[in-house]
C-alpha positions in Angstrom: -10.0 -14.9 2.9 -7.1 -16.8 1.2 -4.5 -15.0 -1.0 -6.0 -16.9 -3.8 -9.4 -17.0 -3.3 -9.1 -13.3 -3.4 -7.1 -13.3 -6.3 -9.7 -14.8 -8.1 -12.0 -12.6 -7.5 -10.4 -10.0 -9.5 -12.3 -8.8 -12.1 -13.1 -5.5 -14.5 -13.5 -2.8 -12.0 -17.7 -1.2 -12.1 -17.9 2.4 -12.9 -21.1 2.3 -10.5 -18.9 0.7 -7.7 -15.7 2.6 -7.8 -18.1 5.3 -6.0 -19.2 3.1 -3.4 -16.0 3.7 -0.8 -15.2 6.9 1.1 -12.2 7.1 3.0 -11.7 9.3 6.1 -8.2 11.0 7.3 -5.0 12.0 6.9 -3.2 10.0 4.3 0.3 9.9 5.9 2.9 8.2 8.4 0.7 7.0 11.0 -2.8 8.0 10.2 -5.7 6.1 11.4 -8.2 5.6 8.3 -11.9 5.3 8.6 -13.9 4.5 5.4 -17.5 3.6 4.5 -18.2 0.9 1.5 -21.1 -1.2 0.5 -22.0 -3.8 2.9 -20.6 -7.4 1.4 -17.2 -5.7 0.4 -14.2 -7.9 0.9 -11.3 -5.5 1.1 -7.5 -5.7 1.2 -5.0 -3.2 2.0 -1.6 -4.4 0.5 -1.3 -7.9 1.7 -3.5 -7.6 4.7 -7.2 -8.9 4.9 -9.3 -6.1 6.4 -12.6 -6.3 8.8 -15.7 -5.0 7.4 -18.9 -4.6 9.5 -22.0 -5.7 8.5 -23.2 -1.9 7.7 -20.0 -1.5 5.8 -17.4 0.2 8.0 -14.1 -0.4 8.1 -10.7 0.9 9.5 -6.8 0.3 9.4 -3.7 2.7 9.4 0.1 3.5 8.5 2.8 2.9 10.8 4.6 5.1 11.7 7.6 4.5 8.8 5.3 2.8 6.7 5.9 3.1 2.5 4.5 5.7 0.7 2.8 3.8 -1.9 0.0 1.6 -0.6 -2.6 -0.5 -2.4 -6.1 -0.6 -1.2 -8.7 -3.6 -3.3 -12.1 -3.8 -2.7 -14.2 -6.8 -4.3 -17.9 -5.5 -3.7 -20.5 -8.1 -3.5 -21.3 -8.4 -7.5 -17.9 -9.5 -7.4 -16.3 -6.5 -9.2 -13.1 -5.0 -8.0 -11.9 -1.5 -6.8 -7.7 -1.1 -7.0 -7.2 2.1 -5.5 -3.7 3.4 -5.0 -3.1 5.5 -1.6 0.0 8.0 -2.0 1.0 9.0 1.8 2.8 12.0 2.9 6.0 11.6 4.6 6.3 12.8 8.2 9.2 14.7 9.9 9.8 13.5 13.3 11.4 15.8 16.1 14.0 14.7 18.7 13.3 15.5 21.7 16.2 15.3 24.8 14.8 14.1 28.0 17.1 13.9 31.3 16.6 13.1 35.2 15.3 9.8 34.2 16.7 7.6 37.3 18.9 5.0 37.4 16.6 2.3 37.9 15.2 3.1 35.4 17.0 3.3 32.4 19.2 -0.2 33.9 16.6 -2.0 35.9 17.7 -4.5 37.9 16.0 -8.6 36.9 13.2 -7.9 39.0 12.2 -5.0 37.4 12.6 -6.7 33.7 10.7 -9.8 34.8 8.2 -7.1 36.2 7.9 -5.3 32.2 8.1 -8.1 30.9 4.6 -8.9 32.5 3.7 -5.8 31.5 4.2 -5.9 27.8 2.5 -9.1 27.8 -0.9 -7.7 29.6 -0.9 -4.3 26.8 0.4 -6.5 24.0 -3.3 -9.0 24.5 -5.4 -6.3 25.2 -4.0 -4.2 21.7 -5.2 -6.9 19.7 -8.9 -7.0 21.4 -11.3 -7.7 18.3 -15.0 -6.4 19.3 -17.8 -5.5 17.1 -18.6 -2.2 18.2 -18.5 0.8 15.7 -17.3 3.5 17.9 -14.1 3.9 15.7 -16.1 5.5 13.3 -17.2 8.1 15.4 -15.6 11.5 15.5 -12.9 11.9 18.7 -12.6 14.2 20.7 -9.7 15.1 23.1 -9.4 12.9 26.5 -8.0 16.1 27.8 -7.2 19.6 26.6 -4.1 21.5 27.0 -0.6 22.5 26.2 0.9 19.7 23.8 4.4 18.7 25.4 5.7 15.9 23.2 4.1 14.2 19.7 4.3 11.3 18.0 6.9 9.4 16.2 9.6 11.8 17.7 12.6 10.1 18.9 13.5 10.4 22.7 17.0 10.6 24.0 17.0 9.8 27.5 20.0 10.8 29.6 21.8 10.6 26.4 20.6 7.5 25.0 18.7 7.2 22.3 15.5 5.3 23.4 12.3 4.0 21.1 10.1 6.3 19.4 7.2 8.1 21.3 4.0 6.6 20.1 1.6 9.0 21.8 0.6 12.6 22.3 1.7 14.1 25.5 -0.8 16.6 27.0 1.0 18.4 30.0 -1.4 18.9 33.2 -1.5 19.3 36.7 -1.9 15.6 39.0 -5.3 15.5 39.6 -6.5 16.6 36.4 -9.3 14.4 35.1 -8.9 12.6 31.7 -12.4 11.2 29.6 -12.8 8.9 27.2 -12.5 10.0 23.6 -15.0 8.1 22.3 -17.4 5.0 23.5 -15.4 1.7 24.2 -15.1 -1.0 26.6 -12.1 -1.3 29.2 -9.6 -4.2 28.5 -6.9 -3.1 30.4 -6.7 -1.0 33.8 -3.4 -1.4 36.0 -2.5 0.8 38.8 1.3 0.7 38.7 3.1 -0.6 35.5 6.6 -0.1 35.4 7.4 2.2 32.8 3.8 3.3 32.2 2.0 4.1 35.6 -1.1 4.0 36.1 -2.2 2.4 32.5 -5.8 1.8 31.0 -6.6 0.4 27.2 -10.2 1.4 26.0 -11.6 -0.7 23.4 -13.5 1.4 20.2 -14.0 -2.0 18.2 -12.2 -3.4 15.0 -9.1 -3.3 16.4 -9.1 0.5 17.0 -8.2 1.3 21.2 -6.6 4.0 23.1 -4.1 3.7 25.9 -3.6 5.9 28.6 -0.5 6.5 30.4 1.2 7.6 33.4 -2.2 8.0 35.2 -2.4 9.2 39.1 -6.0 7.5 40.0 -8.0 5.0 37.9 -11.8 5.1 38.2 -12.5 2.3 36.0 -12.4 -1.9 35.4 -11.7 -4.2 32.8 -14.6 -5.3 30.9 -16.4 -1.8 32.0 -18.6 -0.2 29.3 -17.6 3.4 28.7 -19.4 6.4 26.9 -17.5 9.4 25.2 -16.3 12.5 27.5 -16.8 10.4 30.7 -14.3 10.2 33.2 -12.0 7.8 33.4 -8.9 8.8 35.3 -6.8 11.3 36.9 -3.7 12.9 35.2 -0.7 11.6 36.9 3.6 11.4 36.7 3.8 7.7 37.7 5.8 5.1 35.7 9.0 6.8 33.5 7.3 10.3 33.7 10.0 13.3 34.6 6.2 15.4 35.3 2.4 15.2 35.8 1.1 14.6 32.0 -1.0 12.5 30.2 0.4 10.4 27.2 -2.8 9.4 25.0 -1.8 6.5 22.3 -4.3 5.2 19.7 -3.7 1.8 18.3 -4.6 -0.5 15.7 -4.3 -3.7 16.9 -0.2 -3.8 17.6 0.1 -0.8 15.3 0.6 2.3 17.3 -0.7 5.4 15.6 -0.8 9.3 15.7 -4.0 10.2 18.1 -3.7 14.2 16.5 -5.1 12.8 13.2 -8.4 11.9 14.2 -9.2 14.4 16.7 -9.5 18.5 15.8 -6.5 21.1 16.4 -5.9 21.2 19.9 -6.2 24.8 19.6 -9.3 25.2 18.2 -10.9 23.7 21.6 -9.0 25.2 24.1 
């Protein structure tokens, strides 16, 4: 919908209505949000148009640096309007100092960046996967459990350099170890050997909502495969830019790249 068609929707918010949305998470730096709202609601989260299913679920999240003060609008289907501000919690982000990486690759040669590039391009179209499916709104649970060796949003230094932010959760286990899906999906993405990322597989939860899976050893699935929550999908592995046998577990909103911890229990309260 239109920035002014929406616009002119506004009207004097229902008393009746404003109970009519529940939201679900952590309200911080890089949260995934899942919420519940009549069916018919048009919503908007600052400036950005957000999908609602036909039974009224929805989903969207924070970035991992995103503002503190957020906006959420609802218009429900008599037309009134919801304008709920979201305060978030800021998030501390460790550094975390990883060496041994080789040569090729932190400077790999134009093969190798042609090679990537490919790469990026294969994650980057299955990210922004739009399906119908309501799994996202499903509770999570852990693709693996385990001793938690590096979190999101810290920033790695590798050999000394200062590289991009880690955008997943890194569960440390032996090669071999098997990994299972955290919730229903379908496959969109399932590569062997990427260059920085292994063995790689993207599992679609609907409205935008996927994990990816990273640095895998063995693969047991294909693209366009329908999966159900806690079966097995892969082996834990230490291919791609991996110093050791782990799994890194990501959870995305379409390009957004989120915090998997905040929709999943406390790892130690399923070990």
């Amino acid at each position: 919908m239109g920035q002014a068609l929406f616009a002119g929707l506004l009207g004097v918010v229902s008393t009746a209505s404003v109970a009519q949305v529940q939201l679900h998470g952590k309200m911080e730096q890089g949260a995934l949000i899942r919420g519940e709202t009549l069916p018919g609601t048009q919503i908007r989260l600052n400036d950005t148009d957000i999908d609602v299913s036909p039974e009224g679920k929805f989903v969207f999240g924070f970035e991992r640096q995103a503002p503190l003060s957020q906006q959420l609008t609802l218009v429900y289907p008599d037309g009134l309007t919801q304008i709920k501000p979201l305060t978030l919690t800021e998030k501390e982000y460790k550094i975390d100092r990883v060496n041994g990486i080789a040569k090729k690759i932190m400077k790999p040669d134009p093969k190798a960046q042609a090679r990537s590039a490919k790469d990026s391009k294969q994650v980057k179209a299955a990210r922004n996967t739009f399906s119908d499916q309501n799994a996202f709104s499903q509770d999570f649970i852990w693709p693996l459990t385990g001793r938690i060796s590096g979190v999101y949003g810290s920033q790695r230094v590798y050999n000394g350099n200062p590289g991009n932010p880690h955008y997943g959760v890194d569960v440390a286990a032996k090669t071999g170890t098997v990994v299972v899906a955290p919730q229903d999906g379908v496959i969109t993405l399932a590569v062997a050997d990427m260059f920085y990322s292994g063995g790689t597989i993207i599992l679609d939860h609907g409205y935008g909502v996927s994990s990816s899976f990273l640095h895998l050893s063995k693969l047991y699935v294909e693209p366009g495969q329908q999966i159900k929550q806690g079966e097995p999908i892969a082996e834990v592995g230490a291919t791609g830019r991996a110093t050791g046998p782990h799994l890194d577990w990501r959870i995305n909103w379409y390009q957004m790249r989120l915090d998997p911890v905040t929709i999943v229990p406390d790892m130690a309260s399923v070990r």
